[in-house]
N, C-alpha and C positions, 0 to 999 in steps of 0.2 A: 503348387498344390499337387498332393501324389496321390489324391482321388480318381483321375481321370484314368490313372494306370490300372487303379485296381478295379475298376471298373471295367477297365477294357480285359483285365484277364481273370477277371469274372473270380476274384477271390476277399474275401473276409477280412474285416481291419476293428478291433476294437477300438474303441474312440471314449473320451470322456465324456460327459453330460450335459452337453451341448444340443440345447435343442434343437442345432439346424441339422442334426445327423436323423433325428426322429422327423425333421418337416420333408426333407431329402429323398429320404427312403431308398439311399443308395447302398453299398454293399459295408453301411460301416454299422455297426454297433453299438451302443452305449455301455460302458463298466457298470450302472446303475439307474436311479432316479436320474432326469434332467434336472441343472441346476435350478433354470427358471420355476420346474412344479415345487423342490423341495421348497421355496423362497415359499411360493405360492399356501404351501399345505401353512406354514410358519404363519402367513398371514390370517388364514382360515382360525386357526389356534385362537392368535391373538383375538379375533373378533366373537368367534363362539365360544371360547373355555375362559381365556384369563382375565379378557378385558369387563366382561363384565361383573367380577369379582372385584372390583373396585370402584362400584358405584357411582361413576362420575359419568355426568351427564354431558358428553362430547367426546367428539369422534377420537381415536389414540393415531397418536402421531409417531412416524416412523422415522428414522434418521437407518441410512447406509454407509457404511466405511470398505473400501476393500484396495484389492491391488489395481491400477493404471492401465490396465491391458484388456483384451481380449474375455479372459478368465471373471477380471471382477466384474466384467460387463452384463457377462452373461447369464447372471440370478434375473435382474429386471426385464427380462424379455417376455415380454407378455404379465409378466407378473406385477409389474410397477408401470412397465410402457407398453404402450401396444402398437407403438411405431417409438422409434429413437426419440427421447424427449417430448413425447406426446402421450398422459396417460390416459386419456376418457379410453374406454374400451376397454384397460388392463382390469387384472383381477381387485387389485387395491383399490383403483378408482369403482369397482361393482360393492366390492364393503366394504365402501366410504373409510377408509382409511387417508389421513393426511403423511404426507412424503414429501420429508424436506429433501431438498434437493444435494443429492449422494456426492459423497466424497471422497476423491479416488489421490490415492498415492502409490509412487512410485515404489519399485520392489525391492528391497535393501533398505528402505528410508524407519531409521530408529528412533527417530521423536515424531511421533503421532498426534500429538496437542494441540496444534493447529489445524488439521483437520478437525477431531474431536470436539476443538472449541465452538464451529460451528453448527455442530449438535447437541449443544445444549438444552433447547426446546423438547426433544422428542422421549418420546415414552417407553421404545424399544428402538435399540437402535442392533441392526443386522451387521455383524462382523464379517470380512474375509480373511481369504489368503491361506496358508499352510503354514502351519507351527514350526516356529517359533514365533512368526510375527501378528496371530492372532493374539498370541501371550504378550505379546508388546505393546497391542492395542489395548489389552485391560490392562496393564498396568500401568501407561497413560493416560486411559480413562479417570483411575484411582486417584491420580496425582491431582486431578483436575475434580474429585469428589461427587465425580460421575456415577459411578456407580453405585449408589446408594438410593437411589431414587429412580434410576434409569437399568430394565430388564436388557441385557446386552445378552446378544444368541448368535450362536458362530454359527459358521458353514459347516461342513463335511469334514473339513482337513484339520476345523478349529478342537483344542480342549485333548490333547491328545496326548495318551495318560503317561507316555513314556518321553513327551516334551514336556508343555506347559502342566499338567498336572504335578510330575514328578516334580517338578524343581519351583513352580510357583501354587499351589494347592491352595493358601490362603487368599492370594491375589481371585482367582480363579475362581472362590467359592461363592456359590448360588448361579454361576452364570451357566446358560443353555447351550448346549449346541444340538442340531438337527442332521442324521444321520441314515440312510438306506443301509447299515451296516449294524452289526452290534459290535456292542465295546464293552469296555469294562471287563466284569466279573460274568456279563452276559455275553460278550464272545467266549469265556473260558468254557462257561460250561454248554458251550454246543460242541458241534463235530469238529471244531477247528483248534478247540482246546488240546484233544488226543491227539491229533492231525501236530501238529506245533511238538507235543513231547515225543513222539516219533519220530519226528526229522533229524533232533537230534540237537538243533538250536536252542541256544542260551539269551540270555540278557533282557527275558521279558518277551513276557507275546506283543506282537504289535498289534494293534486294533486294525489299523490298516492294509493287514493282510488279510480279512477274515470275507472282504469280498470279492478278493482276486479267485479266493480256494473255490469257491463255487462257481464263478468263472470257467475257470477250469477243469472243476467236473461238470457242467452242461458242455461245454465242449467236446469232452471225450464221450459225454453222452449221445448228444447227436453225431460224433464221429462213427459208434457202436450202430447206432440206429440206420446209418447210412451206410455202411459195410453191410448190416445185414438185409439193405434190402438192392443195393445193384451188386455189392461185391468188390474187392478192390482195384481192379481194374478201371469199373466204370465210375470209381470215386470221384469226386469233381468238386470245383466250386461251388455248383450250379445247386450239386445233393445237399451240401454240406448248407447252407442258407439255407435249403428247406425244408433242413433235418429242424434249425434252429430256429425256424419260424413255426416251427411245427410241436414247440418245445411250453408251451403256453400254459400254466399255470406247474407247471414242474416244482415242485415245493424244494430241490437243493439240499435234500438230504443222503448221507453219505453214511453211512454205518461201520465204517469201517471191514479190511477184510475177513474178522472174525464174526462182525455184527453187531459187536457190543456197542463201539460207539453213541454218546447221544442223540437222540432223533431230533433234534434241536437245527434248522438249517442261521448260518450267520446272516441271512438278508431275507429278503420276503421273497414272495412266490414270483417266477418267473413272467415276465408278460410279454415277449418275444412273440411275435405271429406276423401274418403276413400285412398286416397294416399299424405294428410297431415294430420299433426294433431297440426300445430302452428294455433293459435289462430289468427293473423291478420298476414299479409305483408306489411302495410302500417306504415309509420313513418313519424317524420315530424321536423324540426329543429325549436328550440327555442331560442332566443338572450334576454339574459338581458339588459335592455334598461332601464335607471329612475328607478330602482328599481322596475322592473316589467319583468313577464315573456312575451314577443310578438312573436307573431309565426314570423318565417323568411321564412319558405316557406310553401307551400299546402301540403298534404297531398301526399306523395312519396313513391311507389311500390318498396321495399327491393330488389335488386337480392338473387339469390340461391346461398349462399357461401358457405351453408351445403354440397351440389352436390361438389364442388373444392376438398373437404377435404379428404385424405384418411385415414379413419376411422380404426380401429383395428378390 
């Protein structure tokens, strides 16, 4: 592990969404929401907005599918478990939510049906992995006439308009994915839209790219902030951390260098400070609808599923 280095020379690492970077508090950073809260906001959804729009009298029951590792592990942390297969404590087990027990498959693996078969019971069942093989999962699902009765919602990586949208749209249509990013037609028309036809690149904006861009204008932002108050000399590791802890509700807008650009930022408001270091808390659900990505709700405050988890 090359924590200990950068620790030791006291410099900056961005990290993905992994709650243990946010329980840590060491010199690494999050690209975004933590897995485990966006799982968690997903769950909050379910129980306050959708689930009771279908009048049935018992709790909804969750099935999980993702990749074999590390990555797929790390939604349920605090959010389904509150220690490794143990949920009393986790957010699910507090709104009574039932959790069949998740189903992890290897990375490469192109029939999904036997996993999927043992989720038949459940009412919503949470996808992983990165597209393509989110797209694999629903069309497995399909085969198996899953999806007609059962709300399937992808992760971050799922439903992505230049994978599985573009070339499976019909497969894909009604299902959710939950995002700290915008997509669609709502990344185009933020700052990342003009940002993208400036650079000069073809073949489609990527959705994907639309939270890096702000990444790295907070970056050069608290690089500006920390130049102008020691100077470049006394520039450091030490500044630069707490330029960007210091960086706490920074809304990620970018106007380009005329100004005109949209005031529209691609992620929610910064939450970087000296007792987090995840990059946003906001998220926001997306429904495939005609072959396009349409936001399904506003922009929505994660809870703290990192806080449920007991960490090692």
């Amino acid at each position: 592990m090359v924590e200990p280095d950068f620790t030791e020379d006291k410099v900056i690492f961005w990290c993905p969404g992994d709650g243990e970077w946010q329980h840590r508090m060491s010199w690494g950073f999050t690209d975004g929401t933590c897995y485990e809260d966006a799982l968690g906001k997903v769950l909050e959804w379910i129980v306050e907005v959708d689930w009771p729009k279908k009048g049935l009298d018992r709790a909804p029951v969750l099935g999980y599918i993702n990749w074999d590792n590390a990555y797929g592990q790390e939604y349920l942390k605090g959010s389904v478990y509150s220690e490794w297969e143990v949920e009393e404590g986790s957010l699910a087990d507090k709104l009574g939510i039932e959790v069949l027990p998740p189903e992890f498959f290897p990375v490469g693996t192109l029939d999904h049906t036997p996993y999927l078969t043992r989720l038949k019971g459940a009412d919503y069942i949470f996808y992983g992995a990165v597209d393509p093989s989110p797209t694999r999962i629903i069309l497995d699902a399909r085969k198996l006439g899953m999806t007609e009765e059962i709300q399937f919602i992808g992760c971050f990586w799922a439903n992505d308009k230049l994978v599985g949208v573009a070339t499976h749209p019909d497969a894909l249509e009604g299902t959710l994915n939950v995002s700290f990013f915008l997509k669609g037609e709502e990344a185009e028309k933020s700052w990342y839209g003009p940002l993208f036809e400036w650079s000069g690149r073809t073949g489609g904006l990527p959705d994907l790219g639309s939270w890096s861009v702000v990444l790295a204008w907070r970056s050069l932002e608290a690089t500006r902030l920390g130049l102008n108050e020691v100077g470049y000399d006394a520039f450091d590791g030490e500044v630069f951390r707490r330029q960007l802890e210091g960086l706490t509700g920074h809304d990620g807008i970018f106007r380009g260098k005329d100004g005109t650009w949209p005031a529209i930022a691609p992620m929610g408001p910064c939450t970087f400070s000296p007792t987090r270091h995840t990059a946003s808390r906001d998220v926001k659900l997306y429904r495939v609808t005609g072959g396009k990505l349409v936001p399904a709700t506003d922009w929505m405050e994660a809870p703290d599923c990192v806080a449920n988890y007991k960490w090692d």
